[in-house]
C-alpha positions in Angstrom: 0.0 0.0 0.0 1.7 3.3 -1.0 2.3 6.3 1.3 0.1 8.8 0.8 2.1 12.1 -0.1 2.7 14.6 2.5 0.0 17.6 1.9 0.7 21.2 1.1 1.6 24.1 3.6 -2.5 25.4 2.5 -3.8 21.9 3.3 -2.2 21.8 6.1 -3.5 25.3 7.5 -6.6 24.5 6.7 -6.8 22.0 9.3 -6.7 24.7 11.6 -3.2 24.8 13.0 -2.5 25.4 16.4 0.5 27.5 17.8 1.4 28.9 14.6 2.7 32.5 14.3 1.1 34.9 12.6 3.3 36.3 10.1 2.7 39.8 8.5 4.6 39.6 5.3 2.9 36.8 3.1 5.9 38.0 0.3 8.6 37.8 2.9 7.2 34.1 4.0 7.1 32.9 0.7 10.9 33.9 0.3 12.0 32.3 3.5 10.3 29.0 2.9 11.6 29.1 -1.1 15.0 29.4 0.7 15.0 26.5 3.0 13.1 24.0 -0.1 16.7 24.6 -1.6 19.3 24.3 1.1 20.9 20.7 2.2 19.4 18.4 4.6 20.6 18.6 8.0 20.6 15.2 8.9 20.7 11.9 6.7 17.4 10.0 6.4 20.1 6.7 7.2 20.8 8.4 10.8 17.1 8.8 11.1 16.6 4.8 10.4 19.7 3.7 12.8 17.8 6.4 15.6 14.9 3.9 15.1 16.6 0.9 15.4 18.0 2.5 18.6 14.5 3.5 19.9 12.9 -0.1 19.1 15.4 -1.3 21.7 13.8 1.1 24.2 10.7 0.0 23.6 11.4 -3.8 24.2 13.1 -2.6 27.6 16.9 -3.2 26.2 18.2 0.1 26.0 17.1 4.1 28.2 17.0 6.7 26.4 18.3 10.2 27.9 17.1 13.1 25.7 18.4 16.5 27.1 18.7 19.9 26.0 17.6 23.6 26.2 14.3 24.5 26.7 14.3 27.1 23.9 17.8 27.4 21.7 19.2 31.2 21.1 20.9 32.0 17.7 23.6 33.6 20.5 23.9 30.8 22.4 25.0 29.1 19.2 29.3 29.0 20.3 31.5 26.2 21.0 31.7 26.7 24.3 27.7 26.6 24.5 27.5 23.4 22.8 30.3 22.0 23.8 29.1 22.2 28.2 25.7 20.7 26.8 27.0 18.1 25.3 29.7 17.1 28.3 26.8 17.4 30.7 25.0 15.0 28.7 27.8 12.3 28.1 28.6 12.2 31.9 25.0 11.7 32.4 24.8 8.7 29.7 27.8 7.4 31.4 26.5 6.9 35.0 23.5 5.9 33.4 25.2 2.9 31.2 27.1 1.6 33.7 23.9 1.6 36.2 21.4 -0.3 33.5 23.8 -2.6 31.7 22.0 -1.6 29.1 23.0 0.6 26.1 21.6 4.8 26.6 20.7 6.0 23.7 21.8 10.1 23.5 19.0 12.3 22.3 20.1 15.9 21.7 17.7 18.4 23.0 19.4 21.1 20.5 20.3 22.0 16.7 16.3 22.5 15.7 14.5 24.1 19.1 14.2 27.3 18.2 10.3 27.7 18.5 8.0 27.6 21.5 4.3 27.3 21.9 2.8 30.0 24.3 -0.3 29.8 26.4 -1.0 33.2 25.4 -0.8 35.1 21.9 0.2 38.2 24.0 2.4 39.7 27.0 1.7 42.7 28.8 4.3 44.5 30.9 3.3 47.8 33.0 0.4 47.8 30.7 2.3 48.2 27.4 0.9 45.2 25.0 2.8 43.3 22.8 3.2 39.4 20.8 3.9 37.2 23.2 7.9 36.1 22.3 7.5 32.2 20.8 11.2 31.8 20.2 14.3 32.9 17.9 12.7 31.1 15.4 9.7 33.7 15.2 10.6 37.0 17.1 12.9 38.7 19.4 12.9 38.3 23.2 13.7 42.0 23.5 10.4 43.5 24.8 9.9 46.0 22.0 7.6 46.9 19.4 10.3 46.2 16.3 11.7 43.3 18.4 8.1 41.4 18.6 7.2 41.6 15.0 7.3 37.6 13.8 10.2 37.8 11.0 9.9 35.2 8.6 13.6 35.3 7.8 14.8 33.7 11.5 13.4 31.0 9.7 16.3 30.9 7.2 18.3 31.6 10.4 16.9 28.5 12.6 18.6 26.6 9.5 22.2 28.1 9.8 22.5 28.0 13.6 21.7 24.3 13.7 23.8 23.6 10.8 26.6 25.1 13.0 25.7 23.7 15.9 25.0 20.0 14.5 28.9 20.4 13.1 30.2 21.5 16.1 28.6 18.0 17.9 29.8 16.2 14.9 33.5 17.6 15.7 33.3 16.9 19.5 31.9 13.3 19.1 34.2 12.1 16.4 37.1 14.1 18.0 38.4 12.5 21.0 36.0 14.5 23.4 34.0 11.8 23.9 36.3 9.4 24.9 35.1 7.7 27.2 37.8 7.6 30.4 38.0 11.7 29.4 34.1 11.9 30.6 35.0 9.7 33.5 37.0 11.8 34.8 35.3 14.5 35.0 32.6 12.4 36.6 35.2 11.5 38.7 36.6 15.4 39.6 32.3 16.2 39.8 32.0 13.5 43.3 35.3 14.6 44.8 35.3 18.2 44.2 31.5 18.9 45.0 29.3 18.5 48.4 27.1 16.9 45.9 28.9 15.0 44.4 30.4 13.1 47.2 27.4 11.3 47.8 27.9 9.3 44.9 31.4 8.4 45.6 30.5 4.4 45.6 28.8 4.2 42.0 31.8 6.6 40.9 34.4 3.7 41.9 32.9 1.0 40.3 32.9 2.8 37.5 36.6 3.4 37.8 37.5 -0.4 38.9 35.7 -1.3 35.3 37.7 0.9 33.4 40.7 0.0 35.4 39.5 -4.1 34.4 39.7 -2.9 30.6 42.7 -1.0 30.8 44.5 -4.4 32.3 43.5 -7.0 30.2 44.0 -4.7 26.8 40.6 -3.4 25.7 40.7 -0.4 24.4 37.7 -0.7 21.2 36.6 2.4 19.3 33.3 2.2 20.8 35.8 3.9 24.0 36.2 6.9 21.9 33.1 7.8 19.8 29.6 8.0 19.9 26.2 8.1 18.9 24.5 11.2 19.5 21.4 12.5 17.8 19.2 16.0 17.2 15.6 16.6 18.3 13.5 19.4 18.2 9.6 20.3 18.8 8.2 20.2 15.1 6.3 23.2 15.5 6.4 26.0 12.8 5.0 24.6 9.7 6.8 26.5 7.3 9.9 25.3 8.4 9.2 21.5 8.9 7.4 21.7 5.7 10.4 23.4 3.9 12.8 20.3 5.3 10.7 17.6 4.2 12.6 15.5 1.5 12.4 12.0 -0.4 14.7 9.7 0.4 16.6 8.9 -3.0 17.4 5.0 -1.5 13.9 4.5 -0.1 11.3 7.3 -2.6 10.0 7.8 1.1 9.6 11.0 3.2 11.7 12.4 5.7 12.0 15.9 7.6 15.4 16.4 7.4 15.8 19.4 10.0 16.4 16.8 12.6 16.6 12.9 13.6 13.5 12.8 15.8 10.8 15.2 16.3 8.3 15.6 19.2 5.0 16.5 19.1 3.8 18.9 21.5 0.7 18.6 24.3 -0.4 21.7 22.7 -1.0 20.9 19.3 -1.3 17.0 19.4 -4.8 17.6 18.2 -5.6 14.5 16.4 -7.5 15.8 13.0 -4.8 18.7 13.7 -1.8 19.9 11.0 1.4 18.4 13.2 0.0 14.6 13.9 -1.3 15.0 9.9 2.1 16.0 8.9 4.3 13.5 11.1 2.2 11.2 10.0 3.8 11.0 7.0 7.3 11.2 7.5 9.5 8.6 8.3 11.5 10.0 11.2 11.1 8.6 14.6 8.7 10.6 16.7 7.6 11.5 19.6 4.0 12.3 21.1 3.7 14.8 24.7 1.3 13.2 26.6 0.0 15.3 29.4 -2.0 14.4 33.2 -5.5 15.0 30.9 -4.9 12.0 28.2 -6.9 9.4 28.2 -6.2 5.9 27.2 -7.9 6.2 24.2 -6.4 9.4 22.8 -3.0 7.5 23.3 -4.3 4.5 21.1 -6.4 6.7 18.4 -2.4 8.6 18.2 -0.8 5.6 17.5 -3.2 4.2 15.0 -2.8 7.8 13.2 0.7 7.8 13.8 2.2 4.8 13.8 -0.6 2.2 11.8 2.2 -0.5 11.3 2.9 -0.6 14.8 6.7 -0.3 14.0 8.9 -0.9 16.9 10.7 2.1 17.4 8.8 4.8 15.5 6.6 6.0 18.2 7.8 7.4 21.5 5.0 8.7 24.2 6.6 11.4 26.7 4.7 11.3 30.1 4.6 14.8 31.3 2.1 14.8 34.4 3.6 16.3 37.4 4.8 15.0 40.5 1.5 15.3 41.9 -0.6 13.1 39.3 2.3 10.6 37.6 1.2 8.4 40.3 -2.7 8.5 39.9 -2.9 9.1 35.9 -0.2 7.1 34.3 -1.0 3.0 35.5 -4.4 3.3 34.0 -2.6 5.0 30.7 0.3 2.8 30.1 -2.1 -0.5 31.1 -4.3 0.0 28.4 -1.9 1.6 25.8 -0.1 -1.6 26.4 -3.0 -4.2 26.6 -4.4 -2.9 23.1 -1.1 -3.8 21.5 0.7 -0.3 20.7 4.6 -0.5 20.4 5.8 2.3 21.6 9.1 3.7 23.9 7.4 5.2 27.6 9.9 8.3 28.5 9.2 10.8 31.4 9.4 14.3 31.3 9.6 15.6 35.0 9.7 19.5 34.0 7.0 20.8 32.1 4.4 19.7 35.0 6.4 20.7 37.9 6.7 24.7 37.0 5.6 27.2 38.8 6.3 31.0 39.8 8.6 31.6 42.4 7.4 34.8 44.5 10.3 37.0 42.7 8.2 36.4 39.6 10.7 34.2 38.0 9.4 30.7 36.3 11.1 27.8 38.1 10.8 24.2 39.1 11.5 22.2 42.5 14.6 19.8 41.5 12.4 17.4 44.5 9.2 17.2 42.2 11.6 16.6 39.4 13.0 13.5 41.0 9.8 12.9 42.6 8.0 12.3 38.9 10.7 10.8 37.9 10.6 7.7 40.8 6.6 7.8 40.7 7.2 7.0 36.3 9.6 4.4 37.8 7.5 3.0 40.6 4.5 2.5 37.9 6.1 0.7 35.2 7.7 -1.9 37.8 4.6 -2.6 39.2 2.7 -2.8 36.0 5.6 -5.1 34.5 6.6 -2.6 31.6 10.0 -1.1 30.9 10.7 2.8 32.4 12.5 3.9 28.6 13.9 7.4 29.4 14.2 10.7 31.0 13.5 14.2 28.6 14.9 16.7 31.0 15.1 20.7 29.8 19.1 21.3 31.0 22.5 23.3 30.5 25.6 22.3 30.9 26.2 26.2 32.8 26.1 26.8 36.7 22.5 28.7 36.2 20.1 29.5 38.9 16.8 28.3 37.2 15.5 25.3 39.2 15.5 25.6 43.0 16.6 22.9 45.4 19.1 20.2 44.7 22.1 19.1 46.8 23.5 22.7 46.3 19.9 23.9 47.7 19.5 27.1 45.7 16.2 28.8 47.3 13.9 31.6 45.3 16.3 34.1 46.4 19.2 32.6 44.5 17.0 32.7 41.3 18.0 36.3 39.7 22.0 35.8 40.3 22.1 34.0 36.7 18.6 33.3 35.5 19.2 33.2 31.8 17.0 30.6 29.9 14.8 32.5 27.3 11.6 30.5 28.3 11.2 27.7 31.1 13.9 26.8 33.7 16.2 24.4 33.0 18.3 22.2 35.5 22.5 23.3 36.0 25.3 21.2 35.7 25.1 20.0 39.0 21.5 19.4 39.4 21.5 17.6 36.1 24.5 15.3 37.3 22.8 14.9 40.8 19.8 13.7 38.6 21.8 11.3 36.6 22.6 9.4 39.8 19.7 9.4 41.1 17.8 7.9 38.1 21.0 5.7 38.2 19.6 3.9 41.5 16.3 3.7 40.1 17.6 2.2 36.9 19.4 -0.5 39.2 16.7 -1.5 40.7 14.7 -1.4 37.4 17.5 -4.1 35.6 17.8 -7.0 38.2 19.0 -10.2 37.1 16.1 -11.8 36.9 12.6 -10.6 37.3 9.2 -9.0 35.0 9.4 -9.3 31.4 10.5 -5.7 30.7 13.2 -5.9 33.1 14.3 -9.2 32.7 14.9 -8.8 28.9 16.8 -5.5 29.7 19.1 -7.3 32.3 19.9 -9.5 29.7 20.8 -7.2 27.1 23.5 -6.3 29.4 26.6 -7.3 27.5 28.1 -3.8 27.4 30.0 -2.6 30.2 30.9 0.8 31.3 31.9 1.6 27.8 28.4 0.9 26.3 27.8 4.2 26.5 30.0 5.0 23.4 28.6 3.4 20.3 29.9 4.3 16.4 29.6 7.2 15.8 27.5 8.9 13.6 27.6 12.1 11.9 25.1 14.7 12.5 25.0 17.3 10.0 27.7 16.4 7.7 25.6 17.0 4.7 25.1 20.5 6.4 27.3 22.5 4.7 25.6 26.5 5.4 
C-alpha cells in the first residue's frame, strides 16, 4: 500500500493549526520558505533509520534513552563553548547511566532545531504596554519592544544556519576525541570529589573506575571507547519550516524531515484531526507524542493508530509529562491499556513541564524534589505494572544557572536572579543535572535485576556492554550541512 504524499503548507492550515505565528509579510514568507526547499538536509534519512533501530530497543526494555537539551535554543547561544558544556553534561550523564542499567543509553540531543516555543497566550503585557507574546528565535525577538516582537519570517532561514553550526560542532566533538570515554570519566570523577554533591555518589563513581581500570588491564581499548552516537531533536512546530525540510529519500522514494533525527509532538498541538499529527504522519523519522496528566487511554491509542498504523517498533515514542502530583494516579491506567491494546511504543518521562511554577520574585522555576519525585513515581508505575521505564526528557544546561531551586547545592527563590538566563522555562544546572543522573541511576538499578518482569528481565539481559556501552559508532550529524 503506498504512502500517501505529505500535503501542502494550504492543506495543512486549513486544518486549523494550532500554535502557529502569525506572520505579516505573506511576500517575505514565501521567500524564506523558497529558501529553505533549496538548502541541504541537516541530517541523513540513514541516521534517522539507525535512531529507530535504537528506539525499538527502548521499547522492548533493552536500551534508556536520555534526551536533554535547552528548553528554547538562542541564535547567541550558538558557540563552541555553548554546545560543547551541553554536550559534556550530557555524556557524563549517559555514562552513569550505562554503567547503572547494563544496558545501552541511547543520546538524544535536545538542540540544533529548538528554536520555536508554543505560548499559552498570543500576547504579553508589561506595565500595561501590550505586545506578541515572544515564541522563540525562530519567530521573534525576546527584546520586549515593538520592532523586536514583529514575527520575521527570515529567523526562519536563520533557525537553518544556527543548527547547521551547531549539528557540526557536535559532529566535531563526538568524532574528536572529546568523547572518549575515560575523558568523561574523569570529569565524573573530579564532579564526586570536588562537590558536596557530588560526594554522595562516591560508591557508584568507583565502580565505575574499577571497570575501566578491568579494561585498561587486560588490553581493551575498542573504538566504541572513543566515539559516539549522539542525535538532534526538536519540537516540530512551525509549519513552514518542517514543511520546507521535508525531502524523499533517493534510497527508499520515502519522506523524511530532514531538520532533525526525531521530532516531538507537542501537548499543545497533538490535536488529532490537527496539522502536526497529519504532517508526522507522513514522515518517516522517529517521533515522539507529549502526553499530558489530561490524556486518556484512548487518545494515546487513536495517536498511534494515526501515527504509527504499522505498529513499528521504534517509530513511536509517548513522553509522560504529568507532574509530580498526578504521575502516580494518571499514568498505571494510561500505560495498562496503551499496552493491553497492542501499541509499540518507547514510555519516556518528562519531569519539567508539569512541575513549574512562579517563584514569589516572579521568576518561572521548578522544584529539582518534584523533578525526581516524577521521575521515581514513572519508575514505581512501570515496575509494578511489568513494563519497561525507557527514558528521562529533562530541559538542562551544561552552565552553573540559577533556574531550578533545590538540589544538593539547595539554591532557594532568592538565588533565582544571580544568573537566571533561559529564554523561556527553567532548566536544571550542571550539578543538578548530574545529581539527577545518579539518582535515576539507582532507580535504573533496581529497574534491571538479574532476573525478574518481562521488561526488566529482557533489559538485564541485554547487558553485555559494560561501562563503555555508552560509546557506540559514531555517527555524523550534520555532515551533509554544509551552510
Amino acid at each position: 500500500m503506498s504512502q500517501p504524499p505529505v500535503p501542502d503548507l494550504a492543506a495543512l492550515h486549513a486544518r486549523g493549526a494550532a500554535q502557529q505565528p502569525r506572520w505579516p509579510d505573506p511576500a517575505a514568507l514565501e521567500a524564506a520558505v523558497t529558501r529553505l526547499r533549496g538548502v541541504p538536509p541537516l541530517v541523513f534519512a540513514g541516521e534517522c533509520d539507525e535512531l529507530t533501530g535504537k528506539l525499538a530497543a527502548v521499547a522492548r526494555g533493552e536500551a534508556f534513552l536520555l534526551q536533554g537539551g535547552d528548553c528554547a535554543e538562542t541564535f547567541d547561544g550558538v558557540t563552541a563553548d555553548n554546545v560543547r558544556n551541553k554536550l559534556r553534561v550530557l555524556l557524563q550523564m549517559a555514562v552513569v547511566l550505562t554503567y547503572a542499567a547494563s544496558v545501552p543509553v541511547v543520546k538524544l540531543g535536545r538542540l540544533a532545531g529548538q528554536y520555536a516555543k508554543p505560548r499559552s497566550s498570543e500576547e504579553e503585557t508589561r506595565d500595561g504596554v501590550t505586545l506578541p507574546a515572544y515564541r522563540g528565535d525562530a519567530v521573534n525577538g525576546f527584546d520586549f519592544t515593538p520592532e523586536s516582537r514583529v514575527p520575521d519570517p527570515q529567523r526562519l532561514v536563520e533557525v537553518y544556519h544556527s543548527s547547521a553550526a551547531t549539528l557540526n560542532l557536535v559532529r566535531a566533538f563526538v568524532t574528536g576525541g572529546y568523547a572518549d570515554l575515560r575523558q568523561v570519566h574523569t570529569w565524573n570523577t573530579d564532579f564526586v570529589r570536588s562537590s558536596p554533591v557530588g560526594r554522595r555518589y562516591e560508591k557508584m563513581a568507583a565502580e565505575i573506575d574499577r571497570a575501566l581500570t578491568f579494561m585498561q588491564a587486560i588490553g581493551a581499548d575498542p573504538d566504541e571507547f572513543h566515539r559516539v552516537d549522539f542525535h538532534s531533536s526538536h519540537e516540530a512546530l512551525i509549519l513552514e519550516y518542517e514543511h520546507a525540510l521535508t525531502r524523499i529519500d533517493s534510497r527508499t522514494g520515502r519522506p523524511y524531515d530532514v531538520s532533525g533525527h526525531f521530532l516531538w509532538i507537542g501537548e499543545r498541538t497533538r490535536q488529532l484531526d490537527g496539522a502536526h499529527v497529519e504532517l508526522l504522519s507522513r514522515i518517516e523519522n522517529p517521533i515522539g507524542v507529549k502526553l499530558g496528566p489530561g490524556t486518556s487511554p484512548d487518545d494515546a491509542i487513536a495517536l498511534a493508530e494515526r501515527l504509527n498504523p504499522g505498529n513499528v517498533p521504534g517509530r513511536l515514542t509517548f513522553v509522560t509529562r504529568m507532574g509530580a502530583g498526578l504521575i502516580r494516579d494518571r499514568l498505571p491506567n494510561l500505560v495498562e491499556k496503551v499496552t493491553a491494546a497492542g501499541v509499540t511504543a518507547a514510555w519516556v518521562c518528562d519531569p519539567m513541564h508539569g512541575n513549574t511554577f512562579e517563584a514569589s520574585s516572579g521568576y518561572k522555576t521548578r522544584r529539582f524534589d518534584d523533578v525526581i519525585a516524577e521521575v521515581q513515581g514513572f519508575f514505581d508505575v512501570h515496575r509494578a505494572l511489568g513494563t519497561w521505564p525507557g527514558g528521562v526528557h529533562v530541559e538542562l544546561t551544561g552552565d552553573d544557572v540559577t533556574e531550578c531551586v533545590g538540589g544538593g547545592e539547595a539554591l532557594l527563590e532568592g538565588d533565582l536572579g544571580h544568573r537566571y538566563e533561559s529564554a523561556c522555562d527553567p532548566r536544571l544546572n550542571r550539578v543538578q543535572s548530574l545529581e539527577l543522573a545518579f539518582l535515576v541511576a539507582e532507580m535504573l538499578r533496581e529497574a534491571t535485576p538479574a532476573s525478574g518482569s518481562s521488561a526488566g528481565s529482557s533489559a538485564g539481559s541485554s547487558a553485555g556492554s559494560s561501562a563503555g556501552s555508552s560509546a557506540g559508532s559514531a555517527s555524523e550529524p550534520g555532515r551533509e550541512a554544509r551552510a
